[in-house]
N, C-alpha and C positions, 0 to 999 in steps of 0.2 A: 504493500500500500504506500508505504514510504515512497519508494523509488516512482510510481507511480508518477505521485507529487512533484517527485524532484523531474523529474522527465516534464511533467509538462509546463512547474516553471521553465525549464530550461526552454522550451517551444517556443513561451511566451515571452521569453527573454531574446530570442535570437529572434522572433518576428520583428520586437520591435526593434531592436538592432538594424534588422533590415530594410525598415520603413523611412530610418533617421540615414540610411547612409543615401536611401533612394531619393528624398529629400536633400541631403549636404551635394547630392548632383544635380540635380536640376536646379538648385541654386550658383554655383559654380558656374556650370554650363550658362545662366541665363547673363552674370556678371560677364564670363567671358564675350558674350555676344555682343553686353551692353560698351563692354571696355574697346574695341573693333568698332564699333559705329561711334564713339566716339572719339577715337583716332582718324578715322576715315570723312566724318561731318567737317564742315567747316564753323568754328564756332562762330563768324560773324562773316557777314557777306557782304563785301565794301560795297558799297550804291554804285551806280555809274553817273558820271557827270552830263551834265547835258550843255548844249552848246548853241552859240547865237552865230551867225553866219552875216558879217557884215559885209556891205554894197562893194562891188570889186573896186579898186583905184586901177585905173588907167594911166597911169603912170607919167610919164613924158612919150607913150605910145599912143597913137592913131589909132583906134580900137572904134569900129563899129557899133552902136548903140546894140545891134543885132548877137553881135557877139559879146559884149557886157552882160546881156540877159541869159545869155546858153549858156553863161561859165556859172551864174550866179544859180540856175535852176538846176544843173547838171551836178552843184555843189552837195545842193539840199538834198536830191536824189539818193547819190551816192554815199555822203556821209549815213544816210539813214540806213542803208544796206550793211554795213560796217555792224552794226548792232554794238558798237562801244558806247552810245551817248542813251541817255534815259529819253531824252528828247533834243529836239532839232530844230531852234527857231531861226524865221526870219527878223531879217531887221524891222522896228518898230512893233514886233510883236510884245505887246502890254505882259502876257502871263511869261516873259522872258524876267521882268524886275522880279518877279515875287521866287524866282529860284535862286536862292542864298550862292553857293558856289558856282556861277554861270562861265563857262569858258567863252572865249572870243577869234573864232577863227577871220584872219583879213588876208585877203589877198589884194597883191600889189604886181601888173602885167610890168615883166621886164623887155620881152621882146615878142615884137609879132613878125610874121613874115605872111603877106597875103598868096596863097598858095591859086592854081586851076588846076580844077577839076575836068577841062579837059585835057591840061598837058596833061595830066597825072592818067589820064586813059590812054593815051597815046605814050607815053614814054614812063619810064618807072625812073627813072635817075633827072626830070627836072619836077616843077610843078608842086615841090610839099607844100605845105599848110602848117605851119611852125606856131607854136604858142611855148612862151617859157614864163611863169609868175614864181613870184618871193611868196612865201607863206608865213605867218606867223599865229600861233596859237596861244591868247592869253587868257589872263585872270582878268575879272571886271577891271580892278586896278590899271592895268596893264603891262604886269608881269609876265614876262615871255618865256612859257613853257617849252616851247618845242617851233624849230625854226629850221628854214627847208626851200631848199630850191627842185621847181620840178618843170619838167615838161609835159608837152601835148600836140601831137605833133599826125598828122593824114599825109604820109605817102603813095600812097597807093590808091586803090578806087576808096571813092565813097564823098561825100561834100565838103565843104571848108568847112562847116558848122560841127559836123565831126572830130574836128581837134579837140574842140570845149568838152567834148563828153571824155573822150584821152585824158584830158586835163585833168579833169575832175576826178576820175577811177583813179587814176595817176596821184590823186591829194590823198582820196580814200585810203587807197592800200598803204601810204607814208601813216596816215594815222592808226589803221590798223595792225600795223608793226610795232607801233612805238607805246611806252609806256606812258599813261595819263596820269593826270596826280588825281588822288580818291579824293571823295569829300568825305567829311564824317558823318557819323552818322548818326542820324537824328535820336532823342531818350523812346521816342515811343520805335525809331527801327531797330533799337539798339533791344532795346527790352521782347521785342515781335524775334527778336533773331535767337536770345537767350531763352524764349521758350520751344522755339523750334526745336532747337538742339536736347533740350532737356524730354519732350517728347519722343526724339529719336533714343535719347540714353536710357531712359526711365528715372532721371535724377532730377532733383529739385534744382532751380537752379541758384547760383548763388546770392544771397541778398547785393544789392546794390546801395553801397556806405556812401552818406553824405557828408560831408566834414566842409565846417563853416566855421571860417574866421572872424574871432570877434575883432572889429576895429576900434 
């Protein structure tokens, strides 16, 4: 009868043994998974900036009204393809003031060269269409982040108006190679971002300390 007893403490002893290590794993196992998505998460996702596209300058070149306008529309196009800016404004656009960090892209024509489109059918070696502009990318201020000469150039088939689109793809890809400066980010993106991550970890996440000088 004894042994009995002892036999099935012993049962009930190694079940529950077995219940606590099956439990000490799926706690583990879940920590592991949580510790991996949080290596892997980004805990803050820098905003992207957004940018105001001001009126081309014409420089000391003879630049066609016609082609003022296809460099300026071929800008806005193209930067937007880029997917670096949050948004893309025109000049005089009002909801441009109300975005705190606004970048300032200006472009300044260094050289034109008025190209035909029919020598350019007829012969491949006369006839280009040459556009080359100064670019400068700033802060409202007017600190010069990023600074760049580029061309834009139709030799071959296709219209003189054709160069401005060159041009422009030609700005684009410069921008989208290069490093922009972030803006910070705002308490309520800052806060939207550190609950993200905490829903991805399963972790609370950490209080946010005020500390205020008394003057």
């Amino acid at each position: 009868m004894k042994a009995s007893k002892v036999n099935s403490s012993a049962l009930v002893l190694a079940a529950f043994l077995g219940a606590m290590l099956v439990s000490l794993a799926v706690q583990l196992s879940a920590q592991s998974s949580a510790a991996k998505s949080a290596a892997t998460a980004s805990p803050l996702r820098a905003p992207q900036p957004s940018v105001q596209v001001d009126k081309i300058d014409p420089g000391d070149v003879s630049l066609e009204p016609a082609f003022q306008i296809a460099i300026y529309e071929n800008l806005l196009d193209e930067l937007a393809k880029t997917k670096r800016f949050k948004q893309v404004f025109r000049i005089g656009d009002r909801n441009a003031s109300e975005v705190p960090e606004l970048l300032v892209l200006k472009t300044r024509v260094e050289k034109y060269t008025t190209g035909s489109e029919t020598r350019r059918a007829v012969t491949t070696v006369s006839g280009a269409t040459k556009l080359r502009v100064h670019n400068q990318l700033c802060t409202r201020d007017g600190q010069v982040v990023l600074e760049w000469v580029v061309d834009g150039n139709v030799r071959f088939l296709g219209g003189n108006l054709r160069a401005t689109h060159n041009l422009a793809r030609n700005v684009a890809n410069k921008i989208k190679g290069s490093t922009l400066p972030e803006p910070a980010l705002s308490a309520a993106e800052e806060t939207s971002s550190l609950l993200s991550v905490a829903m991805s970890t399963g972790r609370e996440p950490a209080p946010q300390l005020s500390i205020r000088e008394d003057s």
